[in-house]
C-alpha positions in Angstrom: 10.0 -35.6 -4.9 8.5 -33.8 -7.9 10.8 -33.2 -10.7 10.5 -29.3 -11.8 10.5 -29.0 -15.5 12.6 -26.0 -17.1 11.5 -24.6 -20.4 13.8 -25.2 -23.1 15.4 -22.6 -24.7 13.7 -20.7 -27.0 10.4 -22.2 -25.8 7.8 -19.7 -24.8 8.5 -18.5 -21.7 6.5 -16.5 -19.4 6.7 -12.4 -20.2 8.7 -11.5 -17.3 7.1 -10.0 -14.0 6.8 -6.5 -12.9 10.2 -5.2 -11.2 10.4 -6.1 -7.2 8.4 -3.1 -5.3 12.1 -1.8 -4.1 10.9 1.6 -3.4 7.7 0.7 -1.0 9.8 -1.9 0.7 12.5 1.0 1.9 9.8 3.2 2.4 7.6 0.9 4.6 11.2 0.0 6.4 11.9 3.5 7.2 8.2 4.9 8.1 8.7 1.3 10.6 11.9 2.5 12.0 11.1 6.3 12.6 8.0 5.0 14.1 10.3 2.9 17.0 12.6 6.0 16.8 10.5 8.6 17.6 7.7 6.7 20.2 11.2 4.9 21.9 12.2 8.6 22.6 9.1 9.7 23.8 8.9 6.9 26.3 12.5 7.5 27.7 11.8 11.3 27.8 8.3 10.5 29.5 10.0 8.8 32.4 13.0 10.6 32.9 11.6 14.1 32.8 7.8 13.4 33.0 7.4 15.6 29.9 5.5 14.4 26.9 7.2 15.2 23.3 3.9 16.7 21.7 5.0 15.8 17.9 5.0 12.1 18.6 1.3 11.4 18.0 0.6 13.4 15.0 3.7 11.9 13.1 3.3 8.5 14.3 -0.3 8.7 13.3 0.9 9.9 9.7 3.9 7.4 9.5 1.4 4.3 10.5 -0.5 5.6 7.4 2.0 5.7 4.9 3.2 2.4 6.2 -0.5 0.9 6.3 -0.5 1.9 2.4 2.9 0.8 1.6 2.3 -2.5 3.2 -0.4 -2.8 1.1 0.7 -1.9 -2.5 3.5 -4.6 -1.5 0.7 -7.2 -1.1 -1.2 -6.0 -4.5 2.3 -6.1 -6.1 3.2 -9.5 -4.3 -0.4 -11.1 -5.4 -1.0 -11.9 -1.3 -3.7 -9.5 -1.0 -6.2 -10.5 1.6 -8.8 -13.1 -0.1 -11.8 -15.2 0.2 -9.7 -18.5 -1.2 -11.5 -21.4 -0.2 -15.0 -20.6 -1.3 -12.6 -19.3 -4.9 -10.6 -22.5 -5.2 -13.4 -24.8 -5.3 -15.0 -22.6 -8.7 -14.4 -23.8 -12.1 -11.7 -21.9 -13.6 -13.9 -20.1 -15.6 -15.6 -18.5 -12.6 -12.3 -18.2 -10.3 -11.5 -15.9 -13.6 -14.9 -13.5 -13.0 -14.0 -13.8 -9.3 -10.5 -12.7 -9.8 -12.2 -9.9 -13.0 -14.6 -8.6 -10.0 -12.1 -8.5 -7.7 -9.6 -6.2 -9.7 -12.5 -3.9 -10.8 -13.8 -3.7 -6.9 -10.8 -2.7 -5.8 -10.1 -0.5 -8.5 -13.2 1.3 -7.3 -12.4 2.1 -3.7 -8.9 3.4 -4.3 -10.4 5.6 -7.0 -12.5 7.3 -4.5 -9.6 7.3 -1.8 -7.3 9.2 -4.7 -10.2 11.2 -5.5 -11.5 12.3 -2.5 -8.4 11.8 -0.6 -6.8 14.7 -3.5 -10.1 16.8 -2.9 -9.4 16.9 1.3 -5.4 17.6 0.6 -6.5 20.7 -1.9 -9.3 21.9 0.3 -6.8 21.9 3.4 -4.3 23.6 1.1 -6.6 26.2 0.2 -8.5 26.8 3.6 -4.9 26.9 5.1 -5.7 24.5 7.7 -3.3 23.5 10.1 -2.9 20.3 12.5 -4.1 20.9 16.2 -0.9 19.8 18.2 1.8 21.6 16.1 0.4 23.8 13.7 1.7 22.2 10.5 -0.3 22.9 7.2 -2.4 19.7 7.7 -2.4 18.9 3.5 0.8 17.7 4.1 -0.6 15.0 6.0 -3.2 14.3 4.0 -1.6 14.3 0.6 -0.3 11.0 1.3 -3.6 9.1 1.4 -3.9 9.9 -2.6 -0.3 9.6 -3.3 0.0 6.0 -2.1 -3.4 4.7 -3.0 -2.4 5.8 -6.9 0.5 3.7 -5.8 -1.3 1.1 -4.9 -3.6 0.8 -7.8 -0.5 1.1 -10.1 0.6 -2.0 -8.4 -2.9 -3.8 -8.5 -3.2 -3.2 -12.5 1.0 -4.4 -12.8 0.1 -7.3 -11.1 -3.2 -8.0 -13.3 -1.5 -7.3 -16.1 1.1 -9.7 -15.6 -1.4 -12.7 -14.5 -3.5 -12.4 -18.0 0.1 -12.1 -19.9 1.1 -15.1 -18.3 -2.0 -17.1 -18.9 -1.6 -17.1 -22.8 
């Protein structure tokens, strides 16, 4: 057994992390939940009246999104999104740091264009007036989620970066 050693007091501690991702966790929780709620329902109405609730796909679909996002800012803010460890792990430090620098600037990349051209879709539905084709909704307000929580995301990404270079000095 290793014995842990505790910093002494007024040693320099790490800065402290980023506060726990509270909001995404009840948020993935309840997009999870309405998710069983609503397809449970449709099943049980299926069978017992052979009528299909129509709503079911389209906010499933859009729930599975938000949750697919959420999960993911979680994982940026947790440090366990998905990587290519064992080729990383065998680099000198040095390198595992341009890894982890290329990394962080790749994926800063692609959810700049998914806020960027995931706004410009939401605006262009909101202008055209387009609506969804199984209830009618205003389709931007399906869409404005995919900008929303990939600005989310990226907050979370740069939090978590931030806090990995603080605690390295």
């Amino acid at each position: 057994m290793r014995a842990v050693r505790v910093p002494e007091e007024g040693a320099d501690a790490p800065p402290p992390s980023p506060p726990p991702p509270r909001l995404e966790r009840a948020v993935g929780a309840a997009a999870m939940a309405l998710i069983c709620l609503i397809s449970f329902a449709n099943v049980v109405v299926r069978y017992a009246t052979n009528i299909s609730f129509a709503f079911t796909e389209e906010y499933s679909v859009v729930l599975l999104v938000i949750m697919t996002f959420v999960g993911a800012s979680l994982a940026f803010a947790a440090d366990r999104h998905i990587r290519i460890l064992v080729l990383v792990n065998r680099l000198p430090p040095r390198w595992q740091s341009c890894c982890a620098g290329l990394s962080l600037a790749a994926a800063t990349v692609v959810l700049g264009l998914i806020v960027f051209y995931g706004g410009r879709l939401a605006y262009e539905q909101w202008e055209f007036g387009e609506t969804s084709p199984g209830l009618g909704h205003p389709a931007w307000v399906y869409t404005v989620w995919l900008p929303v929580l990939a600005l989310l995301m990226m907050v979370r990404l740069w939090q978590r970066a931030v806090t990995a270079i603080a605690n390295r000095r």
